[in-house]
PQR file with spaces between the fields and no chain letter, atoms N, CA, C, O and H, PARSE charges and radii, in Angstrom:
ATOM       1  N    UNK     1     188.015  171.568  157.815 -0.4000 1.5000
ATOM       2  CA   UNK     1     187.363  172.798  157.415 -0.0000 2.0000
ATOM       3  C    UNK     1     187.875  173.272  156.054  0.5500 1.7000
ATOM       4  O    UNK     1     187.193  173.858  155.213 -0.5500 1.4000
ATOM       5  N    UNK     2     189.277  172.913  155.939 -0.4000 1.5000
ATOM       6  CA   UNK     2     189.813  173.608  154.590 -0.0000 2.0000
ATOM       7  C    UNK     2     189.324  172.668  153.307  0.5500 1.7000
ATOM       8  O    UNK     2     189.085  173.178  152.212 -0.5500 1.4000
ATOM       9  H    UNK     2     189.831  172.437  156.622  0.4000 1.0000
ATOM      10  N    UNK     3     189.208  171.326  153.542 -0.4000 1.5000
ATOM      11  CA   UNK     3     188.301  170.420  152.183 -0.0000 2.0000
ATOM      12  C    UNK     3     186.929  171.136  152.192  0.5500 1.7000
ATOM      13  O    UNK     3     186.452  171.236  151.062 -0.5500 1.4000
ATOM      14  H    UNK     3     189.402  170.911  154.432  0.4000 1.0000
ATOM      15  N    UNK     4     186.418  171.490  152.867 -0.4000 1.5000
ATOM      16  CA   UNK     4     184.960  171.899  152.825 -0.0000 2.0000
ATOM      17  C    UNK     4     185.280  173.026  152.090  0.5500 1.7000
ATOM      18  O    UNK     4     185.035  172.905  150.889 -0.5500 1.4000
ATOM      19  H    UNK     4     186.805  171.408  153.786  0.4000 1.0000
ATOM      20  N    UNK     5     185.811  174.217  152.479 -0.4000 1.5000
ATOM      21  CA   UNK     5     185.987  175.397  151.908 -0.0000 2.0000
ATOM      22  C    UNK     5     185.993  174.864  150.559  0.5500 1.7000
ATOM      23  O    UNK     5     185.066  175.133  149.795 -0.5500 1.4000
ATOM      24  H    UNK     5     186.010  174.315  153.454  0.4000 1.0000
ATOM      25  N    UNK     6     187.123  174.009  150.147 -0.4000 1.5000
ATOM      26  CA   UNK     6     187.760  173.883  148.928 -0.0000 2.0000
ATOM      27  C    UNK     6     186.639  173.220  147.776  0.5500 1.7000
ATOM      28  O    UNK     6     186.430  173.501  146.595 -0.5500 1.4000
ATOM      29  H    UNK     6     187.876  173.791  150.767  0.4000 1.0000
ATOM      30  N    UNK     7     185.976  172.117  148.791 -0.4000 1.5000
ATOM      31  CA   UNK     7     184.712  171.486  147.994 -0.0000 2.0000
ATOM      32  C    UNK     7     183.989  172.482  147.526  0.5500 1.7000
ATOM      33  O    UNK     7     183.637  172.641  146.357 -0.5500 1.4000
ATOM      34  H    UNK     7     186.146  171.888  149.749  0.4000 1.0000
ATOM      35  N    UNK     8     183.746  173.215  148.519 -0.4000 1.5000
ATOM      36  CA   UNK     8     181.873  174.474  147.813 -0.0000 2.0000
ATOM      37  C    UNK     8     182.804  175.247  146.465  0.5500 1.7000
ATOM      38  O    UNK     8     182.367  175.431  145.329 -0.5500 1.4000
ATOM      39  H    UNK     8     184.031  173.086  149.469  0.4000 1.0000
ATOM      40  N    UNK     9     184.146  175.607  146.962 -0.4000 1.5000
ATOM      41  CA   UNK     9     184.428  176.458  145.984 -0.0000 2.0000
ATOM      42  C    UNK     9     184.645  175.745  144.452  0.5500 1.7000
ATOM      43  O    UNK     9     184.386  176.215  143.343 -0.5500 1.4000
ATOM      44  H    UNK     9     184.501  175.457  147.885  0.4000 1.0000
ATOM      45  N    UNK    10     185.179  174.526  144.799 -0.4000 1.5000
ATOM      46  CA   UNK    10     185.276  173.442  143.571 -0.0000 2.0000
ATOM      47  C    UNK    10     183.854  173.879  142.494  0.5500 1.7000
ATOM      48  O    UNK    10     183.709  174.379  141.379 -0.5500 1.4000
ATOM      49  H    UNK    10     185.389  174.145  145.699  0.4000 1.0000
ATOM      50  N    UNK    11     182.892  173.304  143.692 -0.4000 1.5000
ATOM      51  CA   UNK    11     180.896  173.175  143.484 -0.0000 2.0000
ATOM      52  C    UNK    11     180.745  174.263  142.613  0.5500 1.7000
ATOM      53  O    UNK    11     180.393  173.985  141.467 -0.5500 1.4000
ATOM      54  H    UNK    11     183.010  172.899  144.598  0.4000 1.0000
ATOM      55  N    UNK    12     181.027  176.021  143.041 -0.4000 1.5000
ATOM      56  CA   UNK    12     180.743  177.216  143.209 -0.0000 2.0000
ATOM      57  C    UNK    12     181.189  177.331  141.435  0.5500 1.7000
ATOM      58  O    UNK    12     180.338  177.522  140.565 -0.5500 1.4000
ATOM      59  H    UNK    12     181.313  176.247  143.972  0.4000 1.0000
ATOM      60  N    UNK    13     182.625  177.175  141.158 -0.4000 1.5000
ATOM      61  CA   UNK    13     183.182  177.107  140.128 -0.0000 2.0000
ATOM      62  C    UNK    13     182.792  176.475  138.568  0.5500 1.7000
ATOM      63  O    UNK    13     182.805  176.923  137.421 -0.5500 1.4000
ATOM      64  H    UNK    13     183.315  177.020  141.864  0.4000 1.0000
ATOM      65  N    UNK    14     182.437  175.156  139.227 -0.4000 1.5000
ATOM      66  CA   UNK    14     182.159  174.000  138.090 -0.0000 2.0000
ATOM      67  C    UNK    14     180.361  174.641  137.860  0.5500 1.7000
ATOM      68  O    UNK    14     179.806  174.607  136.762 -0.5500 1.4000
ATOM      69  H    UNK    14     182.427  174.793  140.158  0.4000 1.0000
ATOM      70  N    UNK    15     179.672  175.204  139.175 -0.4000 1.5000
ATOM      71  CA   UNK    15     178.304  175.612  138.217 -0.0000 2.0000
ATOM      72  C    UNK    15     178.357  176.659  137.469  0.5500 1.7000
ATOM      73  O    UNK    15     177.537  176.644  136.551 -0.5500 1.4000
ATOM      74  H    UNK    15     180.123  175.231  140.067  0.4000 1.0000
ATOM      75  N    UNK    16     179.532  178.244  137.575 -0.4000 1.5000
ATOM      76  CA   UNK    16     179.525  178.579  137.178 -0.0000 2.0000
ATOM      77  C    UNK    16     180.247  178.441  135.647  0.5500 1.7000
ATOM      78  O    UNK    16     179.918  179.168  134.709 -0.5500 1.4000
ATOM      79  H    UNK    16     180.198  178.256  138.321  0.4000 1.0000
ATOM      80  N    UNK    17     181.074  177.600  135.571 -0.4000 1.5000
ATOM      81  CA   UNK    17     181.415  177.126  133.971 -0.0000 2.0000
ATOM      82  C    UNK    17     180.052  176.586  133.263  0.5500 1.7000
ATOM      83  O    UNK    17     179.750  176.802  132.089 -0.5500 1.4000
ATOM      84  H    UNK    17     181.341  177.009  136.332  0.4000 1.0000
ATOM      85  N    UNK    18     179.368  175.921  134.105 -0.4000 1.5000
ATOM      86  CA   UNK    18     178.118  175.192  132.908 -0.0000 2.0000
ATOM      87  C    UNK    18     177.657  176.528  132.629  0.5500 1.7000
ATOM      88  O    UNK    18     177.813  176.933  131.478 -0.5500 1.4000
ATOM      89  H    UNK    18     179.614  175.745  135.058  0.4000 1.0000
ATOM      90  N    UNK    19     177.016  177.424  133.637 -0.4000 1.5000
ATOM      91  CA   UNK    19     176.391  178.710  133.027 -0.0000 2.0000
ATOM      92  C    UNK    19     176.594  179.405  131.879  0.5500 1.7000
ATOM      93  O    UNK    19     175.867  179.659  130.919 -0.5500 1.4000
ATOM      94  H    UNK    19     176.890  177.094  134.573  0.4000 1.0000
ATOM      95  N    UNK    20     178.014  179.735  132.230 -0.4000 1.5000
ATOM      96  CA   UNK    20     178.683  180.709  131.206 -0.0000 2.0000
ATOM      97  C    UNK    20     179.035  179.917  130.024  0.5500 1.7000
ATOM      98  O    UNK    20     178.682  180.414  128.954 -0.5500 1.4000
ATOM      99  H    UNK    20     178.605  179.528  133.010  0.4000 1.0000
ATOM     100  N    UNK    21     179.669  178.763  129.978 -0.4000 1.5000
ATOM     101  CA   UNK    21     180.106  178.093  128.549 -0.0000 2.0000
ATOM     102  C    UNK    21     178.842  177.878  127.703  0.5500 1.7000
ATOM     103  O    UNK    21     177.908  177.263  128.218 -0.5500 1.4000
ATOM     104  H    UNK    21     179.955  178.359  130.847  0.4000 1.0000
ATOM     105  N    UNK    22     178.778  178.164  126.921 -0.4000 1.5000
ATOM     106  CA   UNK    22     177.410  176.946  125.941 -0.0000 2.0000
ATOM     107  C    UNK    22     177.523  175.691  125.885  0.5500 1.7000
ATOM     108  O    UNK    22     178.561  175.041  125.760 -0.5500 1.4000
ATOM     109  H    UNK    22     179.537  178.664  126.504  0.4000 1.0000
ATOM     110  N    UNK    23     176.205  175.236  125.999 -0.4000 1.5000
ATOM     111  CA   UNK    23     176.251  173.846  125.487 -0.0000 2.0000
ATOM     112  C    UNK    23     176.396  173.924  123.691  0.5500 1.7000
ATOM     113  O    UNK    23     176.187  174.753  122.804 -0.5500 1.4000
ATOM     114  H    UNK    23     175.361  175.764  126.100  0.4000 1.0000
ATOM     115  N    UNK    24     176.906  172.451  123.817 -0.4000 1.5000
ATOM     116  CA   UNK    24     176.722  172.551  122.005 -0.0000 2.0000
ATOM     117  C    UNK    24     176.581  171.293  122.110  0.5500 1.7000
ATOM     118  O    UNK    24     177.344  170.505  122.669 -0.5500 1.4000
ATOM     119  H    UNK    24     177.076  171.778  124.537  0.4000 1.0000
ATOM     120  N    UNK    25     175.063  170.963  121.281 -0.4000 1.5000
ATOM     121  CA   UNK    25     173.984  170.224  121.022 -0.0000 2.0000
ATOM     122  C    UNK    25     174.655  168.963  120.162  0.5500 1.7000
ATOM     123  O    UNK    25     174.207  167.829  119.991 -0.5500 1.4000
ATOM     124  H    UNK    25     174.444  171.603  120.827  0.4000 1.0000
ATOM     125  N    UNK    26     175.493  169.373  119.838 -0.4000 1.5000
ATOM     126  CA   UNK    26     176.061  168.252  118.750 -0.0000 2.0000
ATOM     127  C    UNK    26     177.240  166.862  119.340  0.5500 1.7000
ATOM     128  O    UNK    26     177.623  165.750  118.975 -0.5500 1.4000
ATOM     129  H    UNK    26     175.857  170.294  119.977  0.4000 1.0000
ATOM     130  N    UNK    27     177.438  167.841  120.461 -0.4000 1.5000
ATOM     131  CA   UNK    27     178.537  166.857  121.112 -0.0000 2.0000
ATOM     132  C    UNK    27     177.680  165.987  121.947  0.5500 1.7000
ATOM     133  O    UNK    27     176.509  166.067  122.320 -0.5500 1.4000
ATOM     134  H    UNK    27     177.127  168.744  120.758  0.4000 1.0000
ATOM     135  N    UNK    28     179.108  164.705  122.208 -0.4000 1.5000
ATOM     136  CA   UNK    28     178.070  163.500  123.210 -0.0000 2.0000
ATOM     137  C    UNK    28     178.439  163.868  124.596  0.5500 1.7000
ATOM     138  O    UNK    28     178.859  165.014  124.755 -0.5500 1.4000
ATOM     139  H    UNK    28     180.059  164.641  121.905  0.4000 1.0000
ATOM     140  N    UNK    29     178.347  163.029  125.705 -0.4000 1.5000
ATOM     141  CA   UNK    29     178.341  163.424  126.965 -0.0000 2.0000
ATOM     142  C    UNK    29     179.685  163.378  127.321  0.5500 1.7000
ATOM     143  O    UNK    29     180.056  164.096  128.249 -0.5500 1.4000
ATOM     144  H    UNK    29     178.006  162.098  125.576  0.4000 1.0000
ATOM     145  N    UNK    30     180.613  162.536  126.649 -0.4000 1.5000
ATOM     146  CA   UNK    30     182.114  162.634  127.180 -0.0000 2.0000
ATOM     147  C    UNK    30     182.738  163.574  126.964  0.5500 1.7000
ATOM     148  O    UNK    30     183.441  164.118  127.816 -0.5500 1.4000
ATOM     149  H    UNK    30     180.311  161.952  125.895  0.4000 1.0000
ATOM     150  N    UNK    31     182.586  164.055  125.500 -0.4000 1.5000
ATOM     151  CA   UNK    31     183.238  165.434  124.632 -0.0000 2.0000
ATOM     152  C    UNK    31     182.594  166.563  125.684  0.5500 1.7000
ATOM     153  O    UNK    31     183.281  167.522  126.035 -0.5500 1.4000
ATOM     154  H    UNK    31     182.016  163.613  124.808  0.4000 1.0000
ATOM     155  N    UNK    32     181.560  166.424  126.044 -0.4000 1.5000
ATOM     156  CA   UNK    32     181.149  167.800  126.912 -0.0000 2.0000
ATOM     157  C    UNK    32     181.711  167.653  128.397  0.5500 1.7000
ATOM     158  O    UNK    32     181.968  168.660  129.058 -0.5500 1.4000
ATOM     159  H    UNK    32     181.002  165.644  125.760  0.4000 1.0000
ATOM     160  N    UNK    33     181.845  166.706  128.767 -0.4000 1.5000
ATOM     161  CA   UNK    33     182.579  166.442  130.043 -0.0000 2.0000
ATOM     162  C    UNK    33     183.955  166.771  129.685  0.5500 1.7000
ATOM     163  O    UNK    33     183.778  167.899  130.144 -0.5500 1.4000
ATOM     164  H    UNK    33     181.636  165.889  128.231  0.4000 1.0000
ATOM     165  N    UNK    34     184.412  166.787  129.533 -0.4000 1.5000
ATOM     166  CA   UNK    34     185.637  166.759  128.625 -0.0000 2.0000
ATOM     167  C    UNK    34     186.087  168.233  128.798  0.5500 1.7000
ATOM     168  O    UNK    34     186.860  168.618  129.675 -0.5500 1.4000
ATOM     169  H    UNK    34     184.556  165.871  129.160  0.4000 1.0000
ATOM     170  N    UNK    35     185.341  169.227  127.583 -0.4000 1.5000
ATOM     171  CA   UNK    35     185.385  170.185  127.747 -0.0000 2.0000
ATOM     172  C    UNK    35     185.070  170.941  128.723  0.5500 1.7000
ATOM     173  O    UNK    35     185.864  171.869  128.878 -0.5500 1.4000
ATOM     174  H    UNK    35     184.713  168.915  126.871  0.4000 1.0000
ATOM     175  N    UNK    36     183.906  170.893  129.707 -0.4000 1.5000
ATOM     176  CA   UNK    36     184.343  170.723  131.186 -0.0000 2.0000
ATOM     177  C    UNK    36     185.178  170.985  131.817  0.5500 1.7000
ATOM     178  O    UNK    36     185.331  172.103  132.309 -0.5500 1.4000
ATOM     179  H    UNK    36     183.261  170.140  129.581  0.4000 1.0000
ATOM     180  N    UNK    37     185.923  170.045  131.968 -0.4000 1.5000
ATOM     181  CA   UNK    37     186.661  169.636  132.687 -0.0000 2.0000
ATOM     182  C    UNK    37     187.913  170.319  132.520  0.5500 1.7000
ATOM     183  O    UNK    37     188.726  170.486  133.429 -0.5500 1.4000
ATOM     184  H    UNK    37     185.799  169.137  131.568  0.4000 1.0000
ATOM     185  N    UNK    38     188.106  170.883  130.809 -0.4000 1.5000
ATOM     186  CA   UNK    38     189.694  171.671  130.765 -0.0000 2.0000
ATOM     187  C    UNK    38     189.155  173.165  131.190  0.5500 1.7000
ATOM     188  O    UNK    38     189.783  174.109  131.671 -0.5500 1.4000
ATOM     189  H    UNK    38     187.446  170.748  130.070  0.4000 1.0000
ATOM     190  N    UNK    39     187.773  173.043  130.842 -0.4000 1.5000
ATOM     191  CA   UNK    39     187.542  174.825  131.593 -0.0000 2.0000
ATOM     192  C    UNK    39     187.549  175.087  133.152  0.5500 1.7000
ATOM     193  O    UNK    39     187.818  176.131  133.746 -0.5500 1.4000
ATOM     194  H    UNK    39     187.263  172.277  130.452  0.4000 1.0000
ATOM     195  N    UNK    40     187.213  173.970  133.603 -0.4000 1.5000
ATOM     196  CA   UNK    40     187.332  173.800  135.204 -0.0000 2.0000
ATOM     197  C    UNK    40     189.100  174.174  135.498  0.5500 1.7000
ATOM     198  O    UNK    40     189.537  175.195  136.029 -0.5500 1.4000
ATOM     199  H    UNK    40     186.995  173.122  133.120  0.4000 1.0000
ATOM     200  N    UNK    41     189.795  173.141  135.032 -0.4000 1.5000
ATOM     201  CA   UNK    41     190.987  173.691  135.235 -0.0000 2.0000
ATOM     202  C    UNK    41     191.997  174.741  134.574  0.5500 1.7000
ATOM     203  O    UNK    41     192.866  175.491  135.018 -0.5500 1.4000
ATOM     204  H    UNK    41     189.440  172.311  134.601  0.4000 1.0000
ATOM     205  N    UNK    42     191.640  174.536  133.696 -0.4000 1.5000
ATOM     206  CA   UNK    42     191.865  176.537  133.299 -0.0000 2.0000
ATOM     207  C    UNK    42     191.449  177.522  134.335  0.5500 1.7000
ATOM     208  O    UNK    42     192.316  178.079  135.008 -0.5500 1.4000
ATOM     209  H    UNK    42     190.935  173.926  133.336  0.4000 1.0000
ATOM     210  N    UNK    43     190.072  177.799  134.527 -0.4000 1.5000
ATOM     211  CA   UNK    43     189.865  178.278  135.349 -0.0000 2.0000
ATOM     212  C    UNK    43     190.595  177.897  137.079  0.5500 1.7000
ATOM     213  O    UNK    43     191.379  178.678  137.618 -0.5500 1.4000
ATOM     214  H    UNK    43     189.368  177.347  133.980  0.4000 1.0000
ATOM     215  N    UNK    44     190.361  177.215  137.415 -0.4000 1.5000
ATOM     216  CA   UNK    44     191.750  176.834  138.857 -0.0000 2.0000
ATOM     217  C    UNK    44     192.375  177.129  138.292  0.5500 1.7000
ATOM     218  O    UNK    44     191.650  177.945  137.722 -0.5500 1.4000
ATOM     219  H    UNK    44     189.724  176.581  136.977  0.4000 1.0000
ATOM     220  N    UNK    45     193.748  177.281  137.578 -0.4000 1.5000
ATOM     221  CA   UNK    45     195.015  177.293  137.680 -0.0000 2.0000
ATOM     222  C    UNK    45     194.738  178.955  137.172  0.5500 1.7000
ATOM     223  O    UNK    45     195.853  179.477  137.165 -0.5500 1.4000
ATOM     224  H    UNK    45     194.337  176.619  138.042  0.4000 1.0000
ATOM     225  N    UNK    46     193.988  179.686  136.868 -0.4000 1.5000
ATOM     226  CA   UNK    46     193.823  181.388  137.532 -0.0000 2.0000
ATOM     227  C    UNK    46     193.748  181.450  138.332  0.5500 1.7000
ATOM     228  O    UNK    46     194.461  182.143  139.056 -0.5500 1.4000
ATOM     229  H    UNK    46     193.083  179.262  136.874  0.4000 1.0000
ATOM     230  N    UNK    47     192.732  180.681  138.710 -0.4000 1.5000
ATOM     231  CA   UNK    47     192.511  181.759  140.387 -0.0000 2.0000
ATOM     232  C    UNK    47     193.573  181.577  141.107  0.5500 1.7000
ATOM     233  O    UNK    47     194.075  182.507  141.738 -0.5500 1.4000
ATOM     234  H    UNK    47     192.152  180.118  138.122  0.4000 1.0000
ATOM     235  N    UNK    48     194.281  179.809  141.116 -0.4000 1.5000
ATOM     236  CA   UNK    48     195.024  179.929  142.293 -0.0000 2.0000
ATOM     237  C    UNK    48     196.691  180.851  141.924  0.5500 1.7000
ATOM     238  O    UNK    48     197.561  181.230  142.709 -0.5500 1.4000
ATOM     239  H    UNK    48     193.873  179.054  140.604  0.4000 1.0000
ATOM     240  N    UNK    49     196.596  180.964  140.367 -0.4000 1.5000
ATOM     241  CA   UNK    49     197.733  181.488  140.120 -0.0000 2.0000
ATOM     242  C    UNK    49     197.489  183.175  141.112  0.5500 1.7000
ATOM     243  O    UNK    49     197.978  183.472  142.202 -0.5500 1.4000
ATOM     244  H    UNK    49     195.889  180.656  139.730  0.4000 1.0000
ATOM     245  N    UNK    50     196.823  183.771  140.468 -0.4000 1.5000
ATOM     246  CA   UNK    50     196.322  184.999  141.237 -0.0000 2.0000
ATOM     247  C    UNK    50     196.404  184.572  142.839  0.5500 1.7000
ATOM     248  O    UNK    50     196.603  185.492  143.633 -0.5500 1.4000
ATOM     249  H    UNK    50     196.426  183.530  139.583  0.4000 1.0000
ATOM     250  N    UNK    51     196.281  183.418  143.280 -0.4000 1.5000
ATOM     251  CA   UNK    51     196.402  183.781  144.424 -0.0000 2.0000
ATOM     252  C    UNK    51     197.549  183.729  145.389  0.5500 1.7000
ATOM     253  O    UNK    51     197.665  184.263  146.492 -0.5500 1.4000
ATOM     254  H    UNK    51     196.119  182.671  142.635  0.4000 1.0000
ATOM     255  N    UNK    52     198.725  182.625  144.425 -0.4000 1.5000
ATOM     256  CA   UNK    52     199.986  182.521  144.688 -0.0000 2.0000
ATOM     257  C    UNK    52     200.813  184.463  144.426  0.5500 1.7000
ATOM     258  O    UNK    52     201.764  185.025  144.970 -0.5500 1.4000
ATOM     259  H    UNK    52     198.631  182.191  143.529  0.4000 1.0000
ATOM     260  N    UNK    53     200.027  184.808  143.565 -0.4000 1.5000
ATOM     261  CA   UNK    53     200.247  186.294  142.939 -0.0000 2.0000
ATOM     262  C    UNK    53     200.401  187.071  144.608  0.5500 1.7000
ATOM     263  O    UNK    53     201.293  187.599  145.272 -0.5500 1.4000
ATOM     264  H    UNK    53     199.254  184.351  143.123  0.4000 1.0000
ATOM     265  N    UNK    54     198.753  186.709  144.772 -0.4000 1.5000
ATOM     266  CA   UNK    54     198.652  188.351  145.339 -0.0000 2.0000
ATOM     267  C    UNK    54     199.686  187.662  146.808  0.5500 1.7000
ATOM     268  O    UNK    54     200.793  188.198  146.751 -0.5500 1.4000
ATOM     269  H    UNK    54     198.028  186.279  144.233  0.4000 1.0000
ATOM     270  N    UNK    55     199.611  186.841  147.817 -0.4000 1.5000
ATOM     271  CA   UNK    55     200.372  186.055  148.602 -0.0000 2.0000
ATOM     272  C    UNK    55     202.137  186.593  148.585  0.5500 1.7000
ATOM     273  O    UNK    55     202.891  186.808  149.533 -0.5500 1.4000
ATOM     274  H    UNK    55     198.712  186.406  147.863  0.4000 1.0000
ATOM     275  N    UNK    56     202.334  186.673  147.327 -0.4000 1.5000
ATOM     276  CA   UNK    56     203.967  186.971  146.835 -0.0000 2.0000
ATOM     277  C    UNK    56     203.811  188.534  147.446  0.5500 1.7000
ATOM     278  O    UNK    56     204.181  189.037  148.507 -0.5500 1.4000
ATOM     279  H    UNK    56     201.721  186.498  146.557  0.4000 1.0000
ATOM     280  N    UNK    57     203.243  188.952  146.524 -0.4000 1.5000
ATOM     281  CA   UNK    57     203.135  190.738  146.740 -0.0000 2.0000
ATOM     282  C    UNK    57     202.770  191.272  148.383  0.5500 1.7000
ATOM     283  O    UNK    57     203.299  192.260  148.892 -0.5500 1.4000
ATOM     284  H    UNK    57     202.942  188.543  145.662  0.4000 1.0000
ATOM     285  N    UNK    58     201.675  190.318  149.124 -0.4000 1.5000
ATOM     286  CA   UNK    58     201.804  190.315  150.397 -0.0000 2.0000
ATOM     287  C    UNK    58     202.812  190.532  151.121  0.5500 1.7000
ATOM     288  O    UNK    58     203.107  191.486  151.841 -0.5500 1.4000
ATOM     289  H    UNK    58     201.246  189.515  148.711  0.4000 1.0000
ATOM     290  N    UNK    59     203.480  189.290  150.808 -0.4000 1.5000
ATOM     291  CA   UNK    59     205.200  188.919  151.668 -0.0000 2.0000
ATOM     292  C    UNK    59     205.850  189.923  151.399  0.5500 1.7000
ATOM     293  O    UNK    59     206.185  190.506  152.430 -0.5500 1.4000
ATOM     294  H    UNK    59     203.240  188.515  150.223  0.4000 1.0000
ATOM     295  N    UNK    60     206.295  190.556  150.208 -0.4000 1.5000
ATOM     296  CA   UNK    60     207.250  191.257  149.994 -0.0000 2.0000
ATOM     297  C    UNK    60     206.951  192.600  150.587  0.5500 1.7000
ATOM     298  O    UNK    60     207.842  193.157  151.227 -0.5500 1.4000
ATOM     299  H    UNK    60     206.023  190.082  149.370  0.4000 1.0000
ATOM     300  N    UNK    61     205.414  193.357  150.390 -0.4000 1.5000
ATOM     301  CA   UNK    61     204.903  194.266  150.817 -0.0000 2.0000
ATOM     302  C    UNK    61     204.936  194.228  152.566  0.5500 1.7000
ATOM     303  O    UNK    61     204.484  195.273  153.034 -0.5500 1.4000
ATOM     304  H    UNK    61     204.690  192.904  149.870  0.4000 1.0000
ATOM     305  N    UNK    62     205.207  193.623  153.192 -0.4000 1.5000
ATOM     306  CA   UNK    62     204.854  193.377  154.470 -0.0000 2.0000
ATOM     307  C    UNK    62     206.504  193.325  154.837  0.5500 1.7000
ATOM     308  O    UNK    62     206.608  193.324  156.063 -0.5500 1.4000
ATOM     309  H    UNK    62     205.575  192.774  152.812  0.4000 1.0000
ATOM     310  N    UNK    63     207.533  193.291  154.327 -0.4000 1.5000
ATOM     311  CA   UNK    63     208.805  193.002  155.226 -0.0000 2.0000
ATOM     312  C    UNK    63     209.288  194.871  155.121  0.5500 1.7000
ATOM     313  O    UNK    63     210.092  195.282  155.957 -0.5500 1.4000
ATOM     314  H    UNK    63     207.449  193.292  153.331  0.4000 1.0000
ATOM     315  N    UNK    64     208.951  195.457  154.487 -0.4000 1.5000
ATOM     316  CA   UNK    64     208.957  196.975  154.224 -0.0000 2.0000
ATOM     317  C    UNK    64     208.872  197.644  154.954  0.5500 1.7000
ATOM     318  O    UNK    64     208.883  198.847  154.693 -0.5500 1.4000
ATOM     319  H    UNK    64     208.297  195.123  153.808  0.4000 1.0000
C-alpha cells in the first residue's frame, strides 16, 4: 500500500513540474529530461524535508 501511495504521489508531482516549468523549445529531449528530473528532486527533497520537519516538531511537541 505504501509503494502505491508513494507511486501516485511520485505521478502527482512529476505532472505537476511539467505544468508549472516551461518548456523551452530549443532544448533536445535529454536536456529536458534532465531538467526534469533535477526539478523532480528538488522538489522531493522539500517535501520530504518538511516532512522529516513537521514529524520532529510532532515528537518533541507530544512528550510535553
Amino acid at each position: 500500500m505504501g509503494d502505491e501511495r508513494s507511486h501516485r504521489v511520485d505521478d502527482a508531482l512529476s505532472t505537476l513540474i511539467a505544468r508549472l516549468v516551461p518548456q523551452n523549445p530549443d532544448e533536445d529531449d535529454a536536456t529536458a529530461d534532465e531538467r526534469h528530473e533535477h526539478n523532480f528532486d528538488l522538489a522531493k527533497n522539500i517535501i520530504e524535508g518538511y516532512s522529516r520537519a513537521l514529524i520532529t516538531l510532532r515528537m518533541r511537541t507530544s512528550f510535553r
